[in-house]
N, C-alpha and C positions, 0 to 999 in steps of 0.2 A: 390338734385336729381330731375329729371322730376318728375313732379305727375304718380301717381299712374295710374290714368285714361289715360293718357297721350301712356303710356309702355303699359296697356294693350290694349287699342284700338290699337294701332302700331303690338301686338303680331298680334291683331286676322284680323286686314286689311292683314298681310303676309299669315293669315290661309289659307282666303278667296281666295286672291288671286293665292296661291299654290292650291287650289281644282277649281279654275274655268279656270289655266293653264292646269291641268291635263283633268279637263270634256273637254274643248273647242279648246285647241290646240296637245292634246296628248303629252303635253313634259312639262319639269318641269319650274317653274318662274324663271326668270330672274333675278338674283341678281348683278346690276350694281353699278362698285366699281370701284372708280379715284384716291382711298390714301388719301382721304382727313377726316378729324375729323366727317362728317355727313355722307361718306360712312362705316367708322367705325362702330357707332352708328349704323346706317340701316341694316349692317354683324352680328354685335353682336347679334341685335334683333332677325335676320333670326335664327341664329343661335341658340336659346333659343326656336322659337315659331315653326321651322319647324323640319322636319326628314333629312338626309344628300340626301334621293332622291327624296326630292320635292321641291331642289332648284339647280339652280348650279352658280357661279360665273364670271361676266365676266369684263373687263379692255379691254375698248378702248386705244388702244394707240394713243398717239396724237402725236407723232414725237419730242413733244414739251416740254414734263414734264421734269421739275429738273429731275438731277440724284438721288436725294435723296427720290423723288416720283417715281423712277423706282423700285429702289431698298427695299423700303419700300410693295409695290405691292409685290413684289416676294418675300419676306418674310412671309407678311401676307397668300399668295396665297402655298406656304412650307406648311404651317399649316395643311389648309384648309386640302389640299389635303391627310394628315397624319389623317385628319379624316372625310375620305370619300366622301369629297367632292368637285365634278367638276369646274374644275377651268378654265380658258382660256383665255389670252391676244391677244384681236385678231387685226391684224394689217389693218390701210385704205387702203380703194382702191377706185380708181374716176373713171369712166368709165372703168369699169371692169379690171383696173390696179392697182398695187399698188402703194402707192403714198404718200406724204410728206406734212408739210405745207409748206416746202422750192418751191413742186413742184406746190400745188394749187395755191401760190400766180402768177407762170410765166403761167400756165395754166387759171386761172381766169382773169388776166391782169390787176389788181388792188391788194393792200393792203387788208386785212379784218379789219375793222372797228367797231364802236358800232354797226353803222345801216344796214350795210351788214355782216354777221356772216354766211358766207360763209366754217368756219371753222370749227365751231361748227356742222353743219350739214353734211358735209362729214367723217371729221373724230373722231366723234364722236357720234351722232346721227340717222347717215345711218346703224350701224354697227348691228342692230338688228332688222330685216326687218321679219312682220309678227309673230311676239313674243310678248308674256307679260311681261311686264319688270318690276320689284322695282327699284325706283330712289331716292336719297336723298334730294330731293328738299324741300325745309320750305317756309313758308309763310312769315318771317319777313326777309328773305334774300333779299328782294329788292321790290319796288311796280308794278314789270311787274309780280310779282309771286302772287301778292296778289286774291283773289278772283276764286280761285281751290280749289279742294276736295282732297278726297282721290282716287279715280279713276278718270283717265281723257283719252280722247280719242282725238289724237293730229289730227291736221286740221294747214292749209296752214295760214290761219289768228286765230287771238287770238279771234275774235266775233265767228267764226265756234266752236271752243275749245269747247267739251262735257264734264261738268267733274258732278259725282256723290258722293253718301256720301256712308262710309260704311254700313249703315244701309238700304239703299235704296239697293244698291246691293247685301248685305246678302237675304233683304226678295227675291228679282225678280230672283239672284240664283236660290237660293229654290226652288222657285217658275216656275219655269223652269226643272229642276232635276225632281218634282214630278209633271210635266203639265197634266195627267192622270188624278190626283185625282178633278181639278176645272176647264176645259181644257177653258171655254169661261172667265175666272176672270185671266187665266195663260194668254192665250193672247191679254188682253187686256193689261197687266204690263207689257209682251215682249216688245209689239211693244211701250210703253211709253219710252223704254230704249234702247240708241242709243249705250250705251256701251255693254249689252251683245248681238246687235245683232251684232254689231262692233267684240265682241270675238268670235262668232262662226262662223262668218267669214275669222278669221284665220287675220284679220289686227292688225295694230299697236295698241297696249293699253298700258297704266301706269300708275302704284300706288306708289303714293305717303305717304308709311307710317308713317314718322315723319314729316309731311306737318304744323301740329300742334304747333312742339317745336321751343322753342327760341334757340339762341343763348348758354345763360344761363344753359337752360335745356341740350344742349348738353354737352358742360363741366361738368355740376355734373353729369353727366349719366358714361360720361369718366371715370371720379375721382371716383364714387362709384364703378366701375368696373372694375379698372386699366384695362385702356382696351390701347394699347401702341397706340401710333399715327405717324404722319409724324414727323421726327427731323426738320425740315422746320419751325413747328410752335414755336419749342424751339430759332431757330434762329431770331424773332420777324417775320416772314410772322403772319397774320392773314388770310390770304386763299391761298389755294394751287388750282394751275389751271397751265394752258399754259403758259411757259416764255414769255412775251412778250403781252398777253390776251389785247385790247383793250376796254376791259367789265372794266376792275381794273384802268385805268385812268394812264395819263402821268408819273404820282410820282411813282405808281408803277413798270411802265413801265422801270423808269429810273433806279430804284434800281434794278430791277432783270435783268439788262445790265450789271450794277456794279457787281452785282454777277456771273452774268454768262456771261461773251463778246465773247462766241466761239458765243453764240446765237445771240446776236447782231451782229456779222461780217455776219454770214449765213443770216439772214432778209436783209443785205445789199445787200448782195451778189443775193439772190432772185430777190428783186427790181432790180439789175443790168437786170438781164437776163427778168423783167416782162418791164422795159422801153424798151429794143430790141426785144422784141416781138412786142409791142405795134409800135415802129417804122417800123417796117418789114411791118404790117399791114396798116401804111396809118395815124397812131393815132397821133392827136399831142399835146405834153404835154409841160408845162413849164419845169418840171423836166430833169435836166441833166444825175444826176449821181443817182445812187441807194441810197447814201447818204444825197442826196435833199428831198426823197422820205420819208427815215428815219426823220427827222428833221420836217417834215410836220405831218406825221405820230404823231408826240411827241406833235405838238405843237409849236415846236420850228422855223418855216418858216411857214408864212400866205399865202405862194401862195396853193393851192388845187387844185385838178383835177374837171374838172367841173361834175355837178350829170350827165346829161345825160350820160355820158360818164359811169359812174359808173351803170346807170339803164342799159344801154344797156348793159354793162359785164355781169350784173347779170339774163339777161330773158334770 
């Protein structure tokens, strides 16, 4: 199982964070949940360190998840709510509509990519605007993750990225709460701290409280707690995310086609209608057919759209 320290520093980063939801935004934290084995873990904990009204649950939908990560969601989210607690799949929207990845890709006029994640931030990312959120995010998930805290305050570049330790924003909490009692020692630690003035200004913040665990540690945390997961992970996936996710690499890209080809036919079908747009507009691509597009996309054909073309979709 995780260490000890581990679970309880995660209990009380959730404390924390549920009482400086409450002082600073007037609503409860956010508990953001995808079906996957580390939003489990993140639930479980809430669920152990918080009350059922000092958190509530939510699930972006991505257009995109297995059915089995649909279905999974709405089970676990059955629960919840059988014990008291807020629950809510909330669905994307891209300029004030609602919308698809089928739709961003003919709207964007491009694929989404490693390096433009175009997707990630509309429909999932946009979906909590002005909120404190809990997120599942670790540190040994990859090395763009590495070198964060437990509180972090998002910014357009990863150099702007504000991130804090629990300890550091337990004491300037505090220290805040009770500014009366040392009011020139309280403002000089506000204004050191970009994250609570970040929260009582009502913008974007997240805490990361199993930022800490391995891999490992989430499994035995599972196991010691039967805690049930996505059936995806019993079918050999090792991560559940978006069919088709260009973060998870060609090999996986190609098995979850295999698995799932309604999803592969719709990305084709997308690309059809994102090269007649792009045509309509003047664009001009080596690509033919939406199937060109797929195959490039994979790996599987060297021709690529040129960057400019890709920087100017994206400003």
């Amino acid at each position: 199982m995780a260490e000890l320290n581990k679970i309880d520093e995660a209990k009380a980063t959730l404390q924390l964070a549920a009482d400086m939801s409450a002082a600073y935004y007037n609503a409860p934290l956010i508990i953001c949940y995808s079906g996957g084995k580390d939003s489990d873990v993140l639930l479980d904990l809430a669920r152990m360190a918080l009350k059922p009204s000092e958190f509530e649950v939510l699930n972006s939908h991505t257009t995109v998840d297995a059915p089995e990560t649909v279905y999974h969601i709405r089970r676990v989210f059955k629960k919840l709510e059988q014990e008291g607690i807020k629950t809510e799949i909330r669905m994307p929207t891209y300029k004030g509509k609602r919308t698809s990845m089928w739709q961003l890709i003919e709207e964007k006029k491009m694929p989404p990519t490693r390096i433009v994640r175009y997707c990630c931030r509309v429909l999932k990312e946009n979906t909590t605007p002005n909120r404190m959120i809990a997120v599942g995010v670790r540190e040994d998930e990859s090395v763009g993750r590495k070198g964060r805290d437990s509180f972090v305050v998002p910014a357009q570049r990863k150099s702007e990225m504000m991130t804090r330790s629990l300890s550091h924003l337990y004491a300037t909490f505090h220290t805040d709460i009770n500014i009366g009692k040392d009011k020139d020692q309280a403002w000089h630690e506000l204004n050191d701290c970009e994250y609570i003035k970040a929260a009582k200004k009502q913008k974007d913040t997240i805490v990361n409280p199993i930022y800490k665990f391995t891999e490992k540690d989430i499994w035995d945390y599972i196991k010691e707690n039967n805690i049930e997961t996505n059936p995806l992970y019993k079918k050999g996936y090792k991560r559940v995310g978006c069919i088709g996710c260009p973060m998870a690499g060609p090999k996986q890209q190609r098995k979850e086609f295999e698995d799932y080809p309604i999803y592969k036919e719709n990305y084709i079908k997308a690309f059809d209608r994102m090269l007649a747009r792009r045509k309509k507009e003047g664009k001009k691509d080596d690509f033919k057919t939406g199937l060109d597009v797929y195959r490039w996309w994979l790996g599987e054909n060297p021709k690529q759209m040129r960057l400019e073309d890709i920087q100017e979709e994206e400003t």
